[in-house]
ZAKE-973958 format. One record per residue (C-alpha): x, y, z; residue in one letter. Coordinates in steps of 0.001 Angstrom, whole numbers, plus 524288, in hexadecimal, padded with zeros to 5 digits. Layout:
N
XYZa
...
// end
This chain:
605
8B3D283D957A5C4x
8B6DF839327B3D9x
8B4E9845157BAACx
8A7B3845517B2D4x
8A19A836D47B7BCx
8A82783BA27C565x
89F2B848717C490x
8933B840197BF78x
895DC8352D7CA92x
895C48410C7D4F3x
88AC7846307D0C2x
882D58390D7D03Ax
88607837E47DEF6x
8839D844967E361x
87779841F37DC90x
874B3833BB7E23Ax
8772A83BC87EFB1x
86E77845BA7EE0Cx
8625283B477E972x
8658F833967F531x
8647D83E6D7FE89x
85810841BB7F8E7x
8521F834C37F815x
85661832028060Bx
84FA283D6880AA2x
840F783AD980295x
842AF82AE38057Ex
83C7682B3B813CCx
8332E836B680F4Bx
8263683254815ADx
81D0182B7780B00x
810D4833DB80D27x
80D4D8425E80CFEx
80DE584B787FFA2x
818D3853F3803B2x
8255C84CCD7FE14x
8261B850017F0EBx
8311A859E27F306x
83A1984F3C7F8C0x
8365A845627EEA2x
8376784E257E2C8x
84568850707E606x
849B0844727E839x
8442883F487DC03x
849F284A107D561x
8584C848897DAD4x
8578B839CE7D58Ex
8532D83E0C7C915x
85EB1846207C563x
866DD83A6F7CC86x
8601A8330C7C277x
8620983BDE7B609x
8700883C607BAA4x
873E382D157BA55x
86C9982E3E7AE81x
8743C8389E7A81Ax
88195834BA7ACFDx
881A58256F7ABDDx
88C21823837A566x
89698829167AEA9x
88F468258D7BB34x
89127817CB7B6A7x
8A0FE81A987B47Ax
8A103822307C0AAx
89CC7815207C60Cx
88DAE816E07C7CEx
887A8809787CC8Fx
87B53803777C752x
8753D800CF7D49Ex
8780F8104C7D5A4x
86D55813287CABBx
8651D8075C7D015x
8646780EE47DDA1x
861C481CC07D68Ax
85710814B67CFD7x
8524180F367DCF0x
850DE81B617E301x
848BA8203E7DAB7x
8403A815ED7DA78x
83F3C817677E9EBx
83B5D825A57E70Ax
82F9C8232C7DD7Dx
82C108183C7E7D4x
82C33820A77F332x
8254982B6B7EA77x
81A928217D7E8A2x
818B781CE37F4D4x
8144982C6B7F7D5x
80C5D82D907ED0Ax
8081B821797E887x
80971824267DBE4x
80BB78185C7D38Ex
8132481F157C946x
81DE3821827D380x
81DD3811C77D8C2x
81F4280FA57C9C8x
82A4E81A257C83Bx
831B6810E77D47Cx
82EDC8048D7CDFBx
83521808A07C192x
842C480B897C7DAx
843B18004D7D083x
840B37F68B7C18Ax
84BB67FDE07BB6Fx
855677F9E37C6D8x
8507B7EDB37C7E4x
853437EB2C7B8DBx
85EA17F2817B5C0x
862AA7EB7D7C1D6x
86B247F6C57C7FFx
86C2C7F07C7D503x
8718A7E4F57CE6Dx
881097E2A37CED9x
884667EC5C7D988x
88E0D7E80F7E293x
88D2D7DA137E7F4x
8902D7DF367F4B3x
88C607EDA77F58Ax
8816E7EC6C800EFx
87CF27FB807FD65x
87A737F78C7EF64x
871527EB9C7F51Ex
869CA7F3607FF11x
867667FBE27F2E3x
861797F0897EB27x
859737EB0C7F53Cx
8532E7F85F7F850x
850777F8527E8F3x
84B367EB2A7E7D3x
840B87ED9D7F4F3x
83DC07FA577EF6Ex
83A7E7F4E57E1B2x
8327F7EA547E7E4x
82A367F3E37EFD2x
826DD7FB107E367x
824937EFAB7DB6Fx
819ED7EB267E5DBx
8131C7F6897E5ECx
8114A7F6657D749x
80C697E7C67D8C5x
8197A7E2F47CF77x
8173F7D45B7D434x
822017D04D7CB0Ex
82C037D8FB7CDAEx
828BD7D87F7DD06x
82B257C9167DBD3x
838FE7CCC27D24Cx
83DDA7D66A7DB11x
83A607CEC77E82Bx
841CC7C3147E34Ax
84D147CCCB7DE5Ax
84E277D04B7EB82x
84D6D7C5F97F3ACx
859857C14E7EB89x
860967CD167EE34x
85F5D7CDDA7FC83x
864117BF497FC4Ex
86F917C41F7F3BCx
870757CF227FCF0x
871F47C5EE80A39x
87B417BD858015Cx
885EE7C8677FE34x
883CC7D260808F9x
8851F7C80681374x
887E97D1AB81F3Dx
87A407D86581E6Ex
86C887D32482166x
862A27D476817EAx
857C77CF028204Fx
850997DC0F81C7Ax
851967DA4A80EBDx
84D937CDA381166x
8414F7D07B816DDx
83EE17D9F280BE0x
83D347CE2A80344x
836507C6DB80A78x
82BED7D21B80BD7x
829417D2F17FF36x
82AB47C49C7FC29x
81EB77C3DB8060Cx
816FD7CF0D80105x
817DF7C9D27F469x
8121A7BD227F975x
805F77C45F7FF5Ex
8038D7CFAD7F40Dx
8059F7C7847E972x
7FA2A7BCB87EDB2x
7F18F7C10C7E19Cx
7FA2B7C08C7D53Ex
7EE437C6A77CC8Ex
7E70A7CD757D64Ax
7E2557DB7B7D1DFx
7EB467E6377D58Dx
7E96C7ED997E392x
7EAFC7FB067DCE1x
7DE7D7FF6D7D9AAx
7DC407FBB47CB89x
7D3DE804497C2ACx
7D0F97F8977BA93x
7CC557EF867C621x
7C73B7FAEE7D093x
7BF85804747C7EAx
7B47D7FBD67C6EDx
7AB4B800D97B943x
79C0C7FE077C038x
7A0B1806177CBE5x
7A916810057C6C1x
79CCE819267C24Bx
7968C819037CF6Ax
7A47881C117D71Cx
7A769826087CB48x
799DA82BBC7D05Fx
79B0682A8C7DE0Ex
79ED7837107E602x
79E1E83AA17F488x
79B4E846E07FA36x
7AA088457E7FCB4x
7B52983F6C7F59Ex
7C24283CA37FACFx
7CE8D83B5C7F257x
7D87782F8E7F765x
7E48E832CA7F68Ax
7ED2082F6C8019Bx
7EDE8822EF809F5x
7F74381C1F8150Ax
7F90580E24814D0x
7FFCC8062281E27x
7FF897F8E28256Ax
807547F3B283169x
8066B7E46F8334Ax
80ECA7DA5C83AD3x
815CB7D3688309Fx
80DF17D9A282524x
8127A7D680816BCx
8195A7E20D811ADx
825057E5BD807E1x
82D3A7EFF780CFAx
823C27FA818130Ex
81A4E7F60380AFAx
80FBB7EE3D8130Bx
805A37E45F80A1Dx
7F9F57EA6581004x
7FF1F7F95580CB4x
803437F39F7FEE0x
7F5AE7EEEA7FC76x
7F23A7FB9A80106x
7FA17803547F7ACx
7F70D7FC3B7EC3Bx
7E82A7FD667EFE2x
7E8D580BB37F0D7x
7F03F80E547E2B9x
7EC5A80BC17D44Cx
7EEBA800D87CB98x
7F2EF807C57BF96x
7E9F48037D7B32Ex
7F3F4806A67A7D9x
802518033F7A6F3x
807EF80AC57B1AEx
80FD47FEEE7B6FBx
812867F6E97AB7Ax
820257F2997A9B9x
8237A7F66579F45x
82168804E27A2AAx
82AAB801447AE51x
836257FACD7A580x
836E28070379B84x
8374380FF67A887x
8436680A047ABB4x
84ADF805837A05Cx
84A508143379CE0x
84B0D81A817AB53x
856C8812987B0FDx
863158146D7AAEEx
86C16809E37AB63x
879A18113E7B075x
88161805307A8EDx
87A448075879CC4x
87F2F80E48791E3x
877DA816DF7888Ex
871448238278781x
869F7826C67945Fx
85BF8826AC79236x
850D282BCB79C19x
8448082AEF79BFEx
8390E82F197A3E8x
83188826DC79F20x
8266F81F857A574x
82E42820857B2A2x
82F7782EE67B2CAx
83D5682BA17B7FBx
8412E834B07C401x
836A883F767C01Bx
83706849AF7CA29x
82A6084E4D7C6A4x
82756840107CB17x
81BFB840207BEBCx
81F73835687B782x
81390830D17AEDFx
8136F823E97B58Ax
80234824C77B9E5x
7F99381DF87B61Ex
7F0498291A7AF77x
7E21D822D17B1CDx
7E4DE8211E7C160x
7E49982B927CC3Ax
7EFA882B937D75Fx
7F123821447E132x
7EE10827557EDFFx
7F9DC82A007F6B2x
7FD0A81FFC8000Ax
805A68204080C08x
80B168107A80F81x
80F8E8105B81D24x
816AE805DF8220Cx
815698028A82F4Cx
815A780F4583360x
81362813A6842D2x
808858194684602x
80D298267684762x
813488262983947x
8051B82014833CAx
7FD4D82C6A83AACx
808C283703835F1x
8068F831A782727x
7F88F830D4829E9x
7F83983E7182DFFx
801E08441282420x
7F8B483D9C81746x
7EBCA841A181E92x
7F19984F6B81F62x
7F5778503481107x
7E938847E080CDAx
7E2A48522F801A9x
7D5648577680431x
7C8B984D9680229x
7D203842A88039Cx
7D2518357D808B2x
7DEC782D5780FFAx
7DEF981FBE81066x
7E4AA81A6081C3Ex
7E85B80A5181ACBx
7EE558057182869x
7F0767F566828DEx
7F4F97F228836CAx
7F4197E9DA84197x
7EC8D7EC9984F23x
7F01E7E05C85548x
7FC487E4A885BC1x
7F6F67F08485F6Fx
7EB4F7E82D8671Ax
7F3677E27586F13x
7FD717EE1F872E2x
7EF727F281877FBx
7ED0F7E61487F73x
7F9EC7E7058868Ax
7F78E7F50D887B7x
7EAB67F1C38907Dx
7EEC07E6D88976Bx
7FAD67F0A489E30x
7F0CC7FAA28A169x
7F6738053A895F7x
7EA11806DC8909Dx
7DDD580B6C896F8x
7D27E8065F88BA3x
7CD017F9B088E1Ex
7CBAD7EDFD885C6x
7D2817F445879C2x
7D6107E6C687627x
7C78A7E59D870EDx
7C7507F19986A3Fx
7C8197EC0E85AC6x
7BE757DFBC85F34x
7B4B17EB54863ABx
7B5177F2F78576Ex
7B2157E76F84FD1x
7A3077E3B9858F8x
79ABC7EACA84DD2x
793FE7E46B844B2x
79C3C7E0C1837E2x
7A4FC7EA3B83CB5x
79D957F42F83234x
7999C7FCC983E20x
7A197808648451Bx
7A466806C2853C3x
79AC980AF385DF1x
79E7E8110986A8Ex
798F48165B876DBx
78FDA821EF873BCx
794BA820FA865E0x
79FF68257E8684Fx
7ADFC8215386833x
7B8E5824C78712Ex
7C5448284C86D46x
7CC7781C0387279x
7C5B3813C68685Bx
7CFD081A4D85F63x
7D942814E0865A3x
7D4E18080486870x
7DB0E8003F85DA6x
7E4A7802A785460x
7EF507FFCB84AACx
7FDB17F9A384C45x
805F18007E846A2x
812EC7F96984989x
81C117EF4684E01x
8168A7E462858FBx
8167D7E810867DFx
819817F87686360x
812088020786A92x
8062480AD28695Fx
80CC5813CA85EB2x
809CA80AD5855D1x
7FBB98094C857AAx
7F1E8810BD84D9Cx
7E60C812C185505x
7D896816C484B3Bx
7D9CE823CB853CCx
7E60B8272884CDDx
7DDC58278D840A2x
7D39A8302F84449x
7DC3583E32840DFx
7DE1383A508326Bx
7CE96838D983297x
7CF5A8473F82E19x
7D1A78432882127x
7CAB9838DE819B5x
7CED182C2181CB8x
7CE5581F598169Cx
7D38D816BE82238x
7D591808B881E75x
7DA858006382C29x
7DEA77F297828EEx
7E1697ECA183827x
7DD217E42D842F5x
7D96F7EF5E849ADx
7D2E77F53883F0Cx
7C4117F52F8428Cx
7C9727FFA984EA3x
7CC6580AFB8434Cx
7BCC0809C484417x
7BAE0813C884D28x
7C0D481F258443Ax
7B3DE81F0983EEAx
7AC8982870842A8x
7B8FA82F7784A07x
7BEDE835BE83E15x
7C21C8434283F61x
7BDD78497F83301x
7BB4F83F01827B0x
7B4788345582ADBx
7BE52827DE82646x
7BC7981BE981DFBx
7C07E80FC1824F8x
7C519802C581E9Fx
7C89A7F94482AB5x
7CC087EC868291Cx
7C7777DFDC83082x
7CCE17DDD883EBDx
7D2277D01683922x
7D38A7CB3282C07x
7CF157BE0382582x
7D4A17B39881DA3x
7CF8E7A5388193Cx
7DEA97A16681848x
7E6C47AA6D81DC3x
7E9357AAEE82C5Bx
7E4C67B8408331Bx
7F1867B9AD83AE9x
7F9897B9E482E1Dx
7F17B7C6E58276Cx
7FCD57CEFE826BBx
804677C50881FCFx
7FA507C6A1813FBx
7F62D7D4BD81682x
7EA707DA2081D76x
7DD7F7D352816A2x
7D4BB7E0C4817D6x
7E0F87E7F481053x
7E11E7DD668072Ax
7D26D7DF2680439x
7D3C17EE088012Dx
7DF1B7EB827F8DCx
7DBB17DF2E7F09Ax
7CE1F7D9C77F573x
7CD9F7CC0D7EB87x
7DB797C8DC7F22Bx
7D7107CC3780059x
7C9F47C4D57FDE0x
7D25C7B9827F874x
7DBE57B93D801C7x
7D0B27B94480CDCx
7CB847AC85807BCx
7D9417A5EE80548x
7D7627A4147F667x
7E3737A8347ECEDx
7E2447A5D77DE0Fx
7E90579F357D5C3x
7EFF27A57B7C9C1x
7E6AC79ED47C0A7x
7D8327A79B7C5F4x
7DAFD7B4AC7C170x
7CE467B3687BCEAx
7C8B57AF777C991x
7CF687BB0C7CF3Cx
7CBD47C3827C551x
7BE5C7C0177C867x
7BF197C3C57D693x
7C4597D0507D326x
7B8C37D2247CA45x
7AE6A7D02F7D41Ax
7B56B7DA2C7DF14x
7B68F7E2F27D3D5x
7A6317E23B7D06Ex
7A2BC7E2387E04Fx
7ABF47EF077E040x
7A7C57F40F7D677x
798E37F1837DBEBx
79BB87F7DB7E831x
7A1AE804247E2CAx
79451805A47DDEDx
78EEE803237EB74x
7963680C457F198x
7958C818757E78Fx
7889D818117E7E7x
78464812B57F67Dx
77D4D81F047FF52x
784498189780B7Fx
790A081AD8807AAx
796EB822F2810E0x
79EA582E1E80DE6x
7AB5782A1C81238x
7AC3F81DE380771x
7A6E78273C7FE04x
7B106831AD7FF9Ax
7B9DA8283A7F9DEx
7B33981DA27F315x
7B56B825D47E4D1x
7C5888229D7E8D4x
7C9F58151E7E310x
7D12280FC07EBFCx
7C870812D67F7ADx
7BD6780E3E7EFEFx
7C66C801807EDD5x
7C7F78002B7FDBCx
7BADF800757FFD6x
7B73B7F6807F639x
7BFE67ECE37FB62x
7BC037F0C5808B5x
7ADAB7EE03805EEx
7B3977DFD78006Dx
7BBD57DD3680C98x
7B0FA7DE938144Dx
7A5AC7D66D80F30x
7B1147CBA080A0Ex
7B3E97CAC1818E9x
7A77F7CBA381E94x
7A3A67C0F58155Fx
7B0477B91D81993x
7ABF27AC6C8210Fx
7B8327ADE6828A1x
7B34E7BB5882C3Bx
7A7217B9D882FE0x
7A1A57C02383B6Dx
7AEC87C54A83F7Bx
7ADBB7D48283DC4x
7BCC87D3B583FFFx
7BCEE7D0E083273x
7B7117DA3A82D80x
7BB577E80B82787x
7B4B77F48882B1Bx
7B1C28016E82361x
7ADC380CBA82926x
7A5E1816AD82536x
79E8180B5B8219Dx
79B16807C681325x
78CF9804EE80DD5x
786017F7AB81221x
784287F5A280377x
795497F21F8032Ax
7948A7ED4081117x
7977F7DE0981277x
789C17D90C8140Ex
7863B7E04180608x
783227D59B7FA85x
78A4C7DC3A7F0F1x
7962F7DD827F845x
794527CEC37FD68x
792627CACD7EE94x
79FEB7CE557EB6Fx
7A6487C7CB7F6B8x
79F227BAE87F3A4x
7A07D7BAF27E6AAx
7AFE17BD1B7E794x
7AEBE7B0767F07Dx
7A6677A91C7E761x
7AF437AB887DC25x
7BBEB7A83A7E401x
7B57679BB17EA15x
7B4997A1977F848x
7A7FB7A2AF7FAF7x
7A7B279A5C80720x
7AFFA7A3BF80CBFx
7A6F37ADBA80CB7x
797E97B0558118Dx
78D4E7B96B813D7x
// end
């Protein structure tokens, strides 16, 4: 009998070994391109017989001397895996999948009663717990977010208590991250979802016309990078709040059961075995598919199509942003559209330039007034003119991005030039910046499709908040495309209480009538040009440009705004006068928002 749980205890390590070797290697895998599969599928299939295996042999792991946090690791593992697997794919089944394993470990508490002092064990916990929390804010679990964060703040205090020769500033920080992301993203207790809702976003009066509506040429969107580099930004992990708006934007908000708890507590009371537990061994596939290699568990929601693929990049250099770029825009399928999202700061790259100039190392003149030139037209709804109509190929490189730490170099500057290669491919270019009103001069400089350009105002405004603080409550125009009620509210300083549902309800209700009126607008304007109709038939670009139109008037209308064309976004190609801010029915909506929330004075024609 010995020499048997000896032979079962070798072969559970040689198996742990193996898994480890293989998840080491797939871990880093970059999280874009559609040419990992191979790696993944072995990987998840070396854990699944690791998993069958425990499973099988429980009963003399556990007298060979098989430790709870052992299984709770296994568990966590995969869970990392389905994560990771989702983060390529976007598929929600898959963020689901992740969620499920981390609530088992969390319940059957497997971490719990390890070694007082075994460090290794800790690390191990802490990993789980900021994992777990990552997950659970991307599925918008407010309650177990606010569980787990409290969870873990205690155990990093326990941690500092008992393992007194190590610093856990780190871990530290972690908590306070998410403490303070929490604070900002959870502002609107019974605000709408951002995932686009087929409920609240398929609006009945419109949905004949855009059923009807058809260009000469229709793109499919499938792919998209998102990514945002800010000073002090609120973020959780590598997880920024303006690329988590982002995200959710850009996915669906399923309209059955798909993340119900209870479908979540039967996945793991029958997928986690218990290695203390006696009894016949019972597995189940279940509703979480558990370790299928085929990776096909029936976890979709049936009446939605696929979230488009999404790259998040944090704070990436330059270099790696164009690479990615160029790898996605390479493997982007035929009469399809990428959307690129970039939220970063030009500031410190203005005045690398100034310092640049004033020590003779650059030979243009007056590049300091660069942005405050591009913003001289009128409304800032007109492209740049130049000299013989023409531009020169400096004015690429005027402005730009800054990508990277204060007082770094030019590597880490993204000029609207670098851009101008992926212009081979449709693009849907949304740039979110102080600096963004240069990115105007790709228009009209693409090199094969013509792009679609979302860029937001040169400076944000706020009744309440102070302008120098933005980034401590995430970029305003990102906020507008994500959730436009809570951007417009937060604009005029008004929060409700948790007693006007109603009144917020209502607000909701008109955006969703003016949307729904200028769907109609735009399917069946003769000005619309070709480049918004290419993709208007696509949800969530549809969505954008809604909330784009919205951002626009709400801020041209703005008091505080008024006759500062800093302040205001730009869209190029540009869309038909009849959605442009000076049109009635798009002023209507605006006002009447303000009337109903008692803002009015903030706002006029």
């Amino acid at each position: 009998m010995a020499a048997d749980i000896d032979v079962v205890s070798q072969t559970f390590r040689a198996l742990v070994e193996s898994a480890d070797r293989k998840f080491t290697r797939v871990r880093d895998l970059p999280q874009y391109g559609r040419s990992q599969n191979h790696y993944l599928q072995k990987v998840f299939k070396a854990y699944m017989r690791l998993w069958k295996y425990q499973q099988e042999n429980r009963s003399r792991l556990v007298a060979s001397g098989l430790n709870r946090w052992e299984i709770g690791e296994i568990a966590s593992r995969i869970g990392q895996l389905y994560f990771n697997q989702y983060m390529r794919t976007s598929e929600a089944r898959f963020l689901v999948e992740a969620y499920v394993f981390y609530e088992a470990i969390l319940h059957r508490k497997y971490f719990e009663g390890a070694k007082a002092k075994d460090l290794g064990v800790r690390f191990k916990e802490l990993r789980f717990y900021a994992r777990f929390l990552l997950v659970s804010l991307i599925l918008n679990r407010t309650d177990m977010v606010r569980a787990l964060a409290e969870r873990f703040g205690a155990l990093v205090d326990d941690s500092k208590a008992n393992f007194r020769e190590m610093n856990f500033k780190e871990w530290k920080m972690v908590v306070q991250e998410i403490v303070r992301f929490m604070e900002v993203d959870s502002a609107f207790k019974y605000a709408r979802p951002f995932r686009c809702c087929a409920l609240y976003d398929s609006h009945p009066a419109s949905r004949p016309y855009v059923a009807r509506f058809h260009a000469k040429k229709v793109l499919k969107f499938q792919d998209a990078v998102l990514t945002s580099y800010h000073r002090n930004e609120v973020k959780f992990a590598e997880l920024t709040l303006d690329s988590h708006r982002m995200l959710q934007c850009l996915e669906w908000e399923p309209s059955g059961s798909f993340y119900q708890k209870h479908t979540v507590e039967s996945s793991f009371s029958n997928n986690l075995v218990d290695p203390k537990q006696n009894g016949t061994i019972v597995y189940h596939s279940g509703a979480s598919g558990l370790i299928d290699i085929n990776l096909a568990a029936a976890l979709t929601d049936p009446s939605l199509p696929p979230n488009p693929r999404k790259a998040i990049l944090y704070r990436p250099s330059v270099s790696h942003l164009l690479a990615v770029l160029a790898t996605i825009s390479d493997e982007l399928p035929p009469e399809s559209v990428m959307l690129i999202y970039i939220s970063a700061s030009g500031k410190g790259g203005l005045s690398h330039v100034s310092k640049l100039q004033s020590s003779g190392g650059s030979k243009k003149s007056s590049r300091n007034n660069a942005i405050s030139g591009t913003l001289s037209e009128k409304n800032g709804f007109a492209p740049e003119t130049h000299t013989n109509g023409r531009r020169e190929s400096s004015d690429y490189y005027d402005n730009y991005l800054w990508l990277g730490p204060k007082g770094s170099g030019g590597p880490n500057t993204l000029y609207p030039g670098d851009i101008i290669p992926f212009t081979r491919r449709p693009l849907f270019l949304i740039i979110d910046s102080d600096s963004s009103h240069a990115f105007k001069v790709l228009h009209g400089a693409e090199r094969g499709e013509t792009a679609a350009l979302l860029l937001s105002p040169v400076r944000p405004v706020f009744k309440a908040l102070p302008n120098t603080g933005t980034t401590h409550y995430g970029s305003q125009f990102t906020f507008f495309l994500t959730a436009p009620l809570q951007a417009f509210c937060q604009m005029v300083g008004l929060t409700f209480p948790d007693d006007e549902t109603d009144l917020y309800k209502n607000a909701e209700d008109i955006l969703s009538t003016a949307f729904s009126e200028w769907e109609v607008i735009l399917s069946t304007s003769k000005n619309l040009d070709l480049v918004w109709g290419q993709v208007l038939s696509d949800p969530f670009l549809r969505r954008l440009i809604l909330r784009f139109i919205f951002c626009r008037c709400a801020l041209s209308m703005f008091n505080l705004s008024k006759d500062d064309e800093r302040c205001l976004p730009v869209c190029l190609p540009h869309l038909p006068s009849s959605v442009s801010p000076r049109s009635e029915v798009v002023q209507s909506a605006v006002l009447g928002l303000a009337n109903l929330l008692k803002v009015a004075t903030h706002f006029s024609l």
